[in-house]
Backbone bond lengths (Angstrom), bond angles and torsions (degrees), N, CA, C in turn:
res aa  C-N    CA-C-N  psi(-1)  N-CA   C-N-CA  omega(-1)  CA-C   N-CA-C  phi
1 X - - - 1.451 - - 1.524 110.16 -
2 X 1.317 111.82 -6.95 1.654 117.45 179.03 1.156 108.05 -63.38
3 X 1.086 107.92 -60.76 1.529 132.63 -155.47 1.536 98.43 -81.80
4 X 1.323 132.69 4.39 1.280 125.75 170.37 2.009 105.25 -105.13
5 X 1.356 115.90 -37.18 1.418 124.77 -166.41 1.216 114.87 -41.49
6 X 1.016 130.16 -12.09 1.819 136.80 -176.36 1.251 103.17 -101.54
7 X 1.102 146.80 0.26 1.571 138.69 -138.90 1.693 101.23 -142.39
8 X 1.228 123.75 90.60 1.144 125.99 -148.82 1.535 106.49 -91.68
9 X 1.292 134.77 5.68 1.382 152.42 123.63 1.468 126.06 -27.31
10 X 1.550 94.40 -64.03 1.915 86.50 173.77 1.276 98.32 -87.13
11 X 1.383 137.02 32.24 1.280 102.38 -178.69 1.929 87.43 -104.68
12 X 1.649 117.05 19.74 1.382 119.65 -161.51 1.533 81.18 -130.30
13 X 1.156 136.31 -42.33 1.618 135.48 -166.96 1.626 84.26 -56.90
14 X 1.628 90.17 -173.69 1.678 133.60 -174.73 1.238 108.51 -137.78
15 X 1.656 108.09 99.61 1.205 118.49 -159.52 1.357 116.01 -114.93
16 X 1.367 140.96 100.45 1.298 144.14 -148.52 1.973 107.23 -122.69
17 X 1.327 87.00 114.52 1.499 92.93 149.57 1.230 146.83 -63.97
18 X 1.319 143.52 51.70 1.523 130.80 -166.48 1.346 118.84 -54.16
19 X 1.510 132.98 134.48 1.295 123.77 -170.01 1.700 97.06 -130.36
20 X 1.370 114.68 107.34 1.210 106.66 166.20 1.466 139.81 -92.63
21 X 1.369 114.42 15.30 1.046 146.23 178.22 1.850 128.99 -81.46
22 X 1.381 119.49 27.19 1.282 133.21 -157.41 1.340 126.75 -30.63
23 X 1.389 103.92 0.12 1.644 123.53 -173.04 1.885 108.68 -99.37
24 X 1.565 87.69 -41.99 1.751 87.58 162.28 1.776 131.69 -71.96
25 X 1.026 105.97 -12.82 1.318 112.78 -158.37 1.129 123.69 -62.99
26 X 1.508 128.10 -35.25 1.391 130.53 149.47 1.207 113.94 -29.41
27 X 1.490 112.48 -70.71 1.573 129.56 -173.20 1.591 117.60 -45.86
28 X 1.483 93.26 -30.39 1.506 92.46 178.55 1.251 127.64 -118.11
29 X 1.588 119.66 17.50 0.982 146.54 154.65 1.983 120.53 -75.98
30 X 1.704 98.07 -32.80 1.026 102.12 175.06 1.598 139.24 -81.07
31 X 2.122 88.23 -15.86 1.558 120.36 -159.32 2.085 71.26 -93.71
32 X 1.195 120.36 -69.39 1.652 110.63 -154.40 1.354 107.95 -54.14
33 X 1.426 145.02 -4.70 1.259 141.56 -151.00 1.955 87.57 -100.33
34 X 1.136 103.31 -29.43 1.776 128.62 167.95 1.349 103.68 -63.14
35 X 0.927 131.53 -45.11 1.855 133.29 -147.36 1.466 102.71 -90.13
36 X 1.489 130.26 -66.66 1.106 122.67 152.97 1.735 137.26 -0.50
37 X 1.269 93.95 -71.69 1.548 94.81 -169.71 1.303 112.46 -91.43
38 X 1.632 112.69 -13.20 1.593 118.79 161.27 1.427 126.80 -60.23
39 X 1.707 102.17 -35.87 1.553 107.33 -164.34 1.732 106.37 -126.22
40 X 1.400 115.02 -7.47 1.133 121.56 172.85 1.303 121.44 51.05
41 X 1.387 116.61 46.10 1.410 160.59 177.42 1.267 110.92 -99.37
42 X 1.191 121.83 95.92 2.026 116.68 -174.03 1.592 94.95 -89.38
43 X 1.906 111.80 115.59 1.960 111.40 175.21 1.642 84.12 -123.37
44 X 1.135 84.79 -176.85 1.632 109.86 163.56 1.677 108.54 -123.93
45 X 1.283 113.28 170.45 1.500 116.45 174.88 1.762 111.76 -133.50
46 X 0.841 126.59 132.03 1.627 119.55 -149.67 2.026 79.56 -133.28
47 X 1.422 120.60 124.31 1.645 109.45 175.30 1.705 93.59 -123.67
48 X 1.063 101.75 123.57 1.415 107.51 169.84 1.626 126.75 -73.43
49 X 1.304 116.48 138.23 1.545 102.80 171.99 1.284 151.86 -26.55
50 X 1.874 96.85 -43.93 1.267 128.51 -165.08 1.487 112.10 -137.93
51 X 0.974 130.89 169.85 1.611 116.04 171.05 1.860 95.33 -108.21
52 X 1.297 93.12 127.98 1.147 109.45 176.64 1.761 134.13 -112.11
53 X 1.550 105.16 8.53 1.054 106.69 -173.62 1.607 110.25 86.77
54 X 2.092 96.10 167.40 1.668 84.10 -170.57 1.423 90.96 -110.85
55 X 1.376 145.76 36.85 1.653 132.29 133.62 1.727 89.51 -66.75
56 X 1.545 128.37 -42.17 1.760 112.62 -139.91 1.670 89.52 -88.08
57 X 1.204 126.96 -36.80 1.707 133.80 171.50 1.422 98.34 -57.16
58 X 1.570 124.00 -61.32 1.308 104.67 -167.10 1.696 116.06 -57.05
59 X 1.335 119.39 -42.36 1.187 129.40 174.67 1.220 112.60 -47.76
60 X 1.244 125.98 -60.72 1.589 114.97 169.07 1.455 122.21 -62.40
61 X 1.227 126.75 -34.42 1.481 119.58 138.86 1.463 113.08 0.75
62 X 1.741 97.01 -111.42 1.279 109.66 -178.51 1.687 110.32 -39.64
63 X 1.224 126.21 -59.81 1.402 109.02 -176.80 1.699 134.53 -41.48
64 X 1.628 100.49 -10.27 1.450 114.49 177.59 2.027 111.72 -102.70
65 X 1.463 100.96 8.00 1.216 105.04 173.83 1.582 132.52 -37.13
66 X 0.885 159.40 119.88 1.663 157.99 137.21 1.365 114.93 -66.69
67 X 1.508 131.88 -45.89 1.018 124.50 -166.69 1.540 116.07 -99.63
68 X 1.507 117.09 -162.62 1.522 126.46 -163.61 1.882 116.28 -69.78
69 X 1.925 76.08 -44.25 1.433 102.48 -168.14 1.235 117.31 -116.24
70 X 1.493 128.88 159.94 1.886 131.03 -164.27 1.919 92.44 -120.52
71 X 1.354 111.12 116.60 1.290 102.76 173.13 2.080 104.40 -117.86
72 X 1.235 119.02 92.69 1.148 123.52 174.70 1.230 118.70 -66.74
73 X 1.679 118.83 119.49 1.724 128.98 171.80 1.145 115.86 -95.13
74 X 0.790 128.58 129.40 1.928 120.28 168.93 1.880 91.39 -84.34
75 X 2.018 111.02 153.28 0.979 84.91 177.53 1.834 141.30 -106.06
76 X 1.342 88.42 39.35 1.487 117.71 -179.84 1.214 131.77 -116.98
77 X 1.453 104.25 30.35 1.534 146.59 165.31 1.436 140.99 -126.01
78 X 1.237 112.67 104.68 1.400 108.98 -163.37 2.097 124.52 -115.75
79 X 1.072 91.32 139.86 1.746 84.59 179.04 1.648 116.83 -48.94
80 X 1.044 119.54 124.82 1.328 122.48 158.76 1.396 140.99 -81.38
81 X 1.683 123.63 3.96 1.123 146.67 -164.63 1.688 107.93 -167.43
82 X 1.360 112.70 150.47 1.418 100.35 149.82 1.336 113.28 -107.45
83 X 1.633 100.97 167.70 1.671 121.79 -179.75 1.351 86.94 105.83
84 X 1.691 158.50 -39.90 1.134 132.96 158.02 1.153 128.57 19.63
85 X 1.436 100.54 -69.45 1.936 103.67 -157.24 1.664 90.98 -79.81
86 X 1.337 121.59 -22.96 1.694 106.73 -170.95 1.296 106.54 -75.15
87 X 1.794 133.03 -45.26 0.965 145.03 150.76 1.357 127.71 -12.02
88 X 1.483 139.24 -45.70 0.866 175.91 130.43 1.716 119.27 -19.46
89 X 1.371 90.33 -71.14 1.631 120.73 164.86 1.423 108.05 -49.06
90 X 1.417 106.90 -58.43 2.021 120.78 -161.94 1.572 106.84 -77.37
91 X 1.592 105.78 -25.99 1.476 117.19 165.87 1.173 120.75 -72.88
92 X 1.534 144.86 -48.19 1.473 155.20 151.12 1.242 93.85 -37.59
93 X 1.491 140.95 -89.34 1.553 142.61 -163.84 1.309 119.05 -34.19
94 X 1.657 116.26 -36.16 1.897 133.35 -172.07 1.962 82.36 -98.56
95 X 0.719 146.47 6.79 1.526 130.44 179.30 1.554 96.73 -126.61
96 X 1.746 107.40 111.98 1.298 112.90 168.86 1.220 130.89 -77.18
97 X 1.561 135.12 122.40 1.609 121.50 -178.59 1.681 95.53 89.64
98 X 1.361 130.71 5.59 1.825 104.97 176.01 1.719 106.13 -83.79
99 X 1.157 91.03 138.98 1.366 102.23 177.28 1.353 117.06 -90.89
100 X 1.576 135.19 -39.83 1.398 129.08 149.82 1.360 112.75 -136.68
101 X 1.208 95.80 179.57 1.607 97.82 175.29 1.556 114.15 -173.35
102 X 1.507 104.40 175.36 1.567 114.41 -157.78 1.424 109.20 -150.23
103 X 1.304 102.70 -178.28 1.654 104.48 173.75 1.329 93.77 -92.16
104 X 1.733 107.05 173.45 1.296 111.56 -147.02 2.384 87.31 -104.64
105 X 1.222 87.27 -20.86 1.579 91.27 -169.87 1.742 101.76 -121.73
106 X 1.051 124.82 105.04 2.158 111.77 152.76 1.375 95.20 -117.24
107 X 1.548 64.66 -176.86 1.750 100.85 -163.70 1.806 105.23 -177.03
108 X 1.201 101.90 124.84 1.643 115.11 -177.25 1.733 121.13 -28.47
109 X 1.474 114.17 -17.13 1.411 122.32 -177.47 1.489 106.11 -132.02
110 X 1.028 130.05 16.82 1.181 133.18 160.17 1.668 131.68 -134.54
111 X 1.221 143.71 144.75 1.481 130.09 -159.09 1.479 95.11 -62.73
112 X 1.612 99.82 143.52 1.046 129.56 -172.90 2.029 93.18 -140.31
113 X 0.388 128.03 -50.13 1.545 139.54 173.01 1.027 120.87 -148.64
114 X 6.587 121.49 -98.01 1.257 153.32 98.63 1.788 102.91 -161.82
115 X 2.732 134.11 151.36 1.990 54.33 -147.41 1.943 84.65 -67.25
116 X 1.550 111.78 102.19 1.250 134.72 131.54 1.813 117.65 -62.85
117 X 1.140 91.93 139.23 1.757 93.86 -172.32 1.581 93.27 -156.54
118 X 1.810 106.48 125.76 1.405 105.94 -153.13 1.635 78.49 -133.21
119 X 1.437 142.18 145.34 1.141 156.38 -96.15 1.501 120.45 164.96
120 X 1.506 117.33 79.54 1.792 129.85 -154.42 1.468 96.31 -118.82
């Protein structure tokens, strides 16, 4: 949520945690109730039953959608700038017929796209 607080875009997205890990979920139910009012970042936290992998996280992801568009994070990737996600957005909208898309360069410490799945 650090690495999002400058970026006045997600602070308008729908930003969801999927946790497939059912053993953490307390723990991290207790840590996000923290994150919020620290970083003033509005997410959701979605904990799955079972761990299902990240096709079965991403899928529930998207199934918790609100918005137009599906922006998938892995969570060992982080933005390096803000305006990213609009960038992204304004690029899909001017490109007729794309079916997905990405940044053109990652790398493990720099944005590359958590399974976070943020929703504009």
């Amino acid at each position: 949520m650090a690495q999002f607080v400058h970026d006045p875009q997600l602070h308008q997205a729908d930003i969801v945690y999927v946790l497939d890990s059912p053993e953490l979920a307390p723990q991290l139910f207790a840590f996000a109730t923290r994150l919020e009012p620290l970083y003033r970042v509005p997410f959701r936290v979605a904990a799955l039953k079972s761990n299902v992998g990240f096709s079965g996280a991403t899928n529930a992801g998207a199934s918790l959608a609100r918005g137009r568009l599906l922006l998938l994070l892995n969570p060992d990737v982080f933005p390096d700038r803000p305006g990213w996600l609009k960038t992204l957005a304004d690029f899909y909208d001017a490109t007729p017929r794309v079916g997905a898309l990405g940044p053109s360069s990652c790398s493990r410490t720099r944005l590359c796209s958590m399974p976070v799945s943020v929703f504009i």
